[in-house]
C-alpha positions in Angstrom: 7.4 10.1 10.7 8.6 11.5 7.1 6.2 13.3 5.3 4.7 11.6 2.4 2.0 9.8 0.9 0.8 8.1 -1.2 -2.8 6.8 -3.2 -3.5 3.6 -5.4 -6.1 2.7 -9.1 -7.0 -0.5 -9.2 -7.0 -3.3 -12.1 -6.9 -7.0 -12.1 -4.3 -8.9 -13.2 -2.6 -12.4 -12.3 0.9 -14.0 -12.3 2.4 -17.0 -13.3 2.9 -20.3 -10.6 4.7 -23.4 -10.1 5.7 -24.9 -6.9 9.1 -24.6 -6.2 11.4 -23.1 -3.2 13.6 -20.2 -3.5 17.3 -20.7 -3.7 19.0 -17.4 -2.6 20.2 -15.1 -5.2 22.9 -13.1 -3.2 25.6 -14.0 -1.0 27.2 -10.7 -0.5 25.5 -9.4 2.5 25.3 -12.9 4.7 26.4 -16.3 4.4 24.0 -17.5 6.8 21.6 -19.5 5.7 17.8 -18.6 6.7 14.7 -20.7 6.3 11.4 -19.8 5.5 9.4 -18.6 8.7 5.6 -19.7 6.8 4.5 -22.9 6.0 5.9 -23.8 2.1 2.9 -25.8 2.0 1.7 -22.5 0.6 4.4 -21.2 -1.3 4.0 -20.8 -4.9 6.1 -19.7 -8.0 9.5 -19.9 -8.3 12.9 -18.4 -8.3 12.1 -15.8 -11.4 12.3 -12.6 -10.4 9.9 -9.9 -12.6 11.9 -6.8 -14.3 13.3 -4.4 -11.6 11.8 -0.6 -11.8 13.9 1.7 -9.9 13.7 5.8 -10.7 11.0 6.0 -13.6 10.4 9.3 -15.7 7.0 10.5 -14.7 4.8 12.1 -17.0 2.6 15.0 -17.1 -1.2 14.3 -17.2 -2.0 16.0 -20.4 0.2 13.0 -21.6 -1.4 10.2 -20.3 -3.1 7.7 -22.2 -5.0 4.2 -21.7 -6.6 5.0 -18.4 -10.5 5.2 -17.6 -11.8 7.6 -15.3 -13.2 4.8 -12.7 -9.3 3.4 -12.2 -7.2 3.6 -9.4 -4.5 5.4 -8.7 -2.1 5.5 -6.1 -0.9 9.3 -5.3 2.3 10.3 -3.0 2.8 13.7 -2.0 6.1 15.0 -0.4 5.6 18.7 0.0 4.4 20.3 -3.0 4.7 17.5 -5.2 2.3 14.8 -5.8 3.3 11.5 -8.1 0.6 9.0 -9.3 0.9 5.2 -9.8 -1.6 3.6 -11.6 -2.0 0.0 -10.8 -3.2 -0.7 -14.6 0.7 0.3 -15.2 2.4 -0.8 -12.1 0.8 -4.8 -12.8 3.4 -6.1 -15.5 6.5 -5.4 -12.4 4.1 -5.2 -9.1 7.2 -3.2 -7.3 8.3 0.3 -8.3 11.2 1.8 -6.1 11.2 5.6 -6.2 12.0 8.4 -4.3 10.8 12.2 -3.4 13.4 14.8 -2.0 15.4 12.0 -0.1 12.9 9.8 0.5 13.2 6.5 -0.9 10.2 3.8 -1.2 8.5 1.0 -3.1 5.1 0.5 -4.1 3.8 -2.7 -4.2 0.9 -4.3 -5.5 -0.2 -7.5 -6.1 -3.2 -7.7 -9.2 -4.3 -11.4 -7.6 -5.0 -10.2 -4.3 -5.5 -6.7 -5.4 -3.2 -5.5 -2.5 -1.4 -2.1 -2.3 1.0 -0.8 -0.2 3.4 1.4 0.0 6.8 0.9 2.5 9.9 2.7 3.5 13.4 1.6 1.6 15.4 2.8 4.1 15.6 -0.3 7.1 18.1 -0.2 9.8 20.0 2.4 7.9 20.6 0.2 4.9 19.2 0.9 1.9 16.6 -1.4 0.3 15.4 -1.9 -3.6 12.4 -4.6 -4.1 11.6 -6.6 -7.1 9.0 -9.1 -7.2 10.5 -12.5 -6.4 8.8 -14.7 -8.6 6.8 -16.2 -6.0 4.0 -16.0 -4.2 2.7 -16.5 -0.3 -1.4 -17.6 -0.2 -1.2 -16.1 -3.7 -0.1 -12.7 -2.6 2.8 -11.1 -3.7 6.3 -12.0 -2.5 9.1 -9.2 -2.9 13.2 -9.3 -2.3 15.8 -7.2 -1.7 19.1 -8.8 -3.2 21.4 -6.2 -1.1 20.1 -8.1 2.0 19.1 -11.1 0.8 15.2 -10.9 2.3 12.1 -11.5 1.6 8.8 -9.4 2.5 5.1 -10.8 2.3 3.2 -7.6 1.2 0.2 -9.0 3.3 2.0 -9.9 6.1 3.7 -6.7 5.9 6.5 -8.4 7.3 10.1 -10.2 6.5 9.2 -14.1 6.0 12.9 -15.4 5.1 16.6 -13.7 6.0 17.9 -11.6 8.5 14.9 -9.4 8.8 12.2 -12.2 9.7 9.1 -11.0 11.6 10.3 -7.0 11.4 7.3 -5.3 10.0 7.5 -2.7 6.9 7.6 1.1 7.2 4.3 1.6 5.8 4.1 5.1 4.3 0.5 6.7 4.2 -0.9 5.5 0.9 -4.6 6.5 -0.4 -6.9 5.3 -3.4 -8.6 7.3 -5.9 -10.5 7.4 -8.9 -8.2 8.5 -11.8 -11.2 11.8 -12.1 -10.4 12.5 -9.2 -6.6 13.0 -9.9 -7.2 14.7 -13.3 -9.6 16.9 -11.0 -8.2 17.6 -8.0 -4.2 16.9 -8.7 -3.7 18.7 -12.3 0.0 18.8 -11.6 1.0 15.7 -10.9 3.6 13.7 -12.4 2.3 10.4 -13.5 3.9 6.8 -13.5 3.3 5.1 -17.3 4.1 2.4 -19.7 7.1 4.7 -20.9 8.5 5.6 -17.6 10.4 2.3 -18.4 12.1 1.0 -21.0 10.8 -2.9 -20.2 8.2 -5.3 -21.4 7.1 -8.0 -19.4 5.0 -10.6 -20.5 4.5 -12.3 -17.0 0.7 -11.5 -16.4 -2.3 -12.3 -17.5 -6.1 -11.1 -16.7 -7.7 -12.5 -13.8 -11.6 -13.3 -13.9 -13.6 -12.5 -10.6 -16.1 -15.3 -10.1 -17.5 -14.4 -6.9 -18.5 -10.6 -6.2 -18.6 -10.1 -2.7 -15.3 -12.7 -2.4 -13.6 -9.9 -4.5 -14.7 -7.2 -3.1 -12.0 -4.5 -1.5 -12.4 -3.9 2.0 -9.9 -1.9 4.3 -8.3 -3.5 7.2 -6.6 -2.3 9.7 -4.1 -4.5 11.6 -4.0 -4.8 15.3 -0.7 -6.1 16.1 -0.5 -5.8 19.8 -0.5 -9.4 20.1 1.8 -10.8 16.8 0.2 -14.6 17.3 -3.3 -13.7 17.2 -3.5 -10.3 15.1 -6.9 -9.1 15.0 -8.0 -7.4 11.6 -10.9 -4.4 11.9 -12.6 -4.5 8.4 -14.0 -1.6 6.6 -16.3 -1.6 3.2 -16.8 1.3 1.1 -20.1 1.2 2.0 -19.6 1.8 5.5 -19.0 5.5 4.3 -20.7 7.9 2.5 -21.2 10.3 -0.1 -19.6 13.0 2.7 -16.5 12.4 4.4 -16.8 10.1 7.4 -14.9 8.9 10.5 -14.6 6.2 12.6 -12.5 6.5 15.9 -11.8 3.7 17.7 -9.0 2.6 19.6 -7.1 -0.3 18.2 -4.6 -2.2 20.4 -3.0 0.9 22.4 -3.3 2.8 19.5 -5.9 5.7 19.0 -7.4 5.4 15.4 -8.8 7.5 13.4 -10.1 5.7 10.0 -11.7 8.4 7.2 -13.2 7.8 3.9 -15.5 9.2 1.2 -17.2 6.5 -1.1 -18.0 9.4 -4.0 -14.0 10.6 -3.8 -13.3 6.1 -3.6 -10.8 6.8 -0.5 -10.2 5.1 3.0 -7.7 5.5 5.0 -6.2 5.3 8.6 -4.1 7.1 11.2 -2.9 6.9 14.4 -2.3 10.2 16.8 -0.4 9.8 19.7 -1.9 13.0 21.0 -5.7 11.1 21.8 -7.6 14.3 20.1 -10.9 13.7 18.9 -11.2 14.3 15.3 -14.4 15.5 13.3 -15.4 15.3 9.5 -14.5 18.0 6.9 -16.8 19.1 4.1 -16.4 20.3 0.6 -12.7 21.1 1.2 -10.6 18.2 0.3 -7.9 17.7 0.7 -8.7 19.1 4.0 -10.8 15.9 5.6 -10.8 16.5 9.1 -10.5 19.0 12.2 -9.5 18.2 15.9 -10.7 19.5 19.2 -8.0 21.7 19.7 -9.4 23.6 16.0 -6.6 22.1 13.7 -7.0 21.3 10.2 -5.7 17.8 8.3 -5.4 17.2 4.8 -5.8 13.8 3.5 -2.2 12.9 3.7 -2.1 13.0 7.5 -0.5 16.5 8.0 -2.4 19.4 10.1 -2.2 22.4 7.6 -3.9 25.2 10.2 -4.3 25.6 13.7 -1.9 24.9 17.1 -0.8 21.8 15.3 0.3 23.3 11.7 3.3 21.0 10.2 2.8 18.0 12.2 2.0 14.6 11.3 -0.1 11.6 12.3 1.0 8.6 11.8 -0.1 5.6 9.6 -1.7 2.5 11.2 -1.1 -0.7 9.7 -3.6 -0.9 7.3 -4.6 -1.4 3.6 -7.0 -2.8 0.5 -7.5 -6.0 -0.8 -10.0 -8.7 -1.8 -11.9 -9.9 0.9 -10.8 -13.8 0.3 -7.1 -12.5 0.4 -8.0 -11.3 3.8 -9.4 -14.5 5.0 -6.6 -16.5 3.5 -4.3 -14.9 6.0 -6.3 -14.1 9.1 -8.7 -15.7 11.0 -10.4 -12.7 13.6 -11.8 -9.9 11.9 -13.7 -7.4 13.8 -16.7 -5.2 11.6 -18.3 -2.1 13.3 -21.8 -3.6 12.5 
């Protein structure tokens, strides 16, 4: 697994919709025509893609302006560098395509849902830029690659039309926080903003929440052992507390490890291969977490002391949005209480 990660603010913003199917935009990779592998019963929008972002100039903290300290922000940190996307600013194009060292990725959020993820670019060896296609699957984001000619349901994490249908995203480890918590904790990092770009959009508009705990963000975590029945284990912030916390379960085959702090507004889930059992870290974030065999792990996954130093665990399937979102696309959820 590559090194890097990543963190997400949050904001709530809508998109425009009209019923309409997608006509395919490229024919240079395939002529082969692919259908739609979800119902279009529930396909929204239409073939109008938002303004492509690819490669912003970051900015400097000191030279940041129009955020609050309760947003969130999503943070990726490749070695010694750490980058910050605010959702406030990623809204008006919901994909930005980026890279660290030679890492390329996208981060994707959709203000209706209020879903982030982050997700490799690299696929099969071919490269891979995302744009937000216009439309929209159970009123969750819809992104496409023109050099492939595919499209990706950020909730389904997975390709629902072209050559790619039903392979999964790379997720890369992606963690939420309270802008504070950046300006506190992350002083030099270089900051996604309304003049990393040089493009206006006008394509969204504020969302009103009309039901509280409907909205609310919860954490799932995806079991996809079994792809036809995909069992979702749900999280609050509430299930953790003003310390960090840990749940370890496993999930599928897969031993979990799911962490969080509700004062430092973070969740988020791993997987180790190596079945240690994992306990909480105090007062030294990053550092969240030590395992039996007396390493260290920092936040983004990586063991940073101890007989493990420079490995990584890897990410589950898992992410935040609004708790209709999550009942609009699966039907099993399992709580710990």
């Amino acid at each position: 697994m590559n090194k890097f990660w990543i963190f997400p603010l949050l904001f709530l913003f809508g998109c425009n919709s009209s019923s309409n199917e997608i006509e395919s935009t490229s024919s240079t990779f395939n002529e082969q025509k692919y259908e739609w592998i979800v119902s279009k019963n529930h396909l929204t929008g239409s073939d109008n893609p938002f303004p492509f972002v690819s490669n912003p100039t970051m900015n400097s903290i000191e030279d940041v302006v129009g955020l609050l300290d309760e947003d969130t922000v999503v943070l990726i940190s490749f070695k010694n560098e750490i980058k910050a996307y605010p959702y406030k600013f990623i809204s008006p194009y919901e994909v930005v395509n980026d890279h660290l060292e030679n890492i390329k990725y996208a981060i994707t959020y959709c203000p209706v849902t209020e879903s982030g993820i982050c997700v490799n670019n690299t696929l099969n060896n071919e490269s891979i830029s995302l744009v937000a296609s216009g439309f929209r699957y159970k009123d969750n984001l819809v992104s496409f690659d023109e050099n492939t000619n595919t499209y990706w349901s950020q909730m389904l994490l997975k390709c629902i039309k072209g050559q790619f249908e039903n392979n999964f995203h790379e997720q890369l480890p992606m963690i939420e926080t309270k802008w504070k918590n950046v300006k506190k904790l992350y002083p030099t990092a270089l900051v996604f903003t309304p003049s990393s770009i040089n493009q206006n959009s006008n394509k969204t508009q504020f969302k009103q929440s009309s039901n509280t705990s409907e909205d609310e963000r919860v954490f799932g975590v995806l079991d996809v052992d079994n792809i036809s029945d995909i069992k979702i284990h749900i999280y609050r912030k509430n299930d953790f507390e003003n310390e960090i916390k840990i749940y370890q379960k496993y999930i599928g085959n897969n031993n979990t490890v799911i962490i969080g702090n509700k004062e430092l507004d973070f969740i988020v889930s791993f997987i180790d291969s190596g079945n240690s059992e994992f306990a909480p870290i105090q007062n030294e974030f990053p550092i969240i977490m030590q395992d039996n065999s007396g390493s260290k792990w920092n936040v983004f996954g990586v063991a940073v002391s101890g007989s493990r130093t420079g490995e990584n665990l890897s990410l589950s399937k898992s992410y935040l949005a609004s708790w209709w979102a999550w009942k609009d696309f699966y039907s099993e959820f399992i709580h710990i209480n």
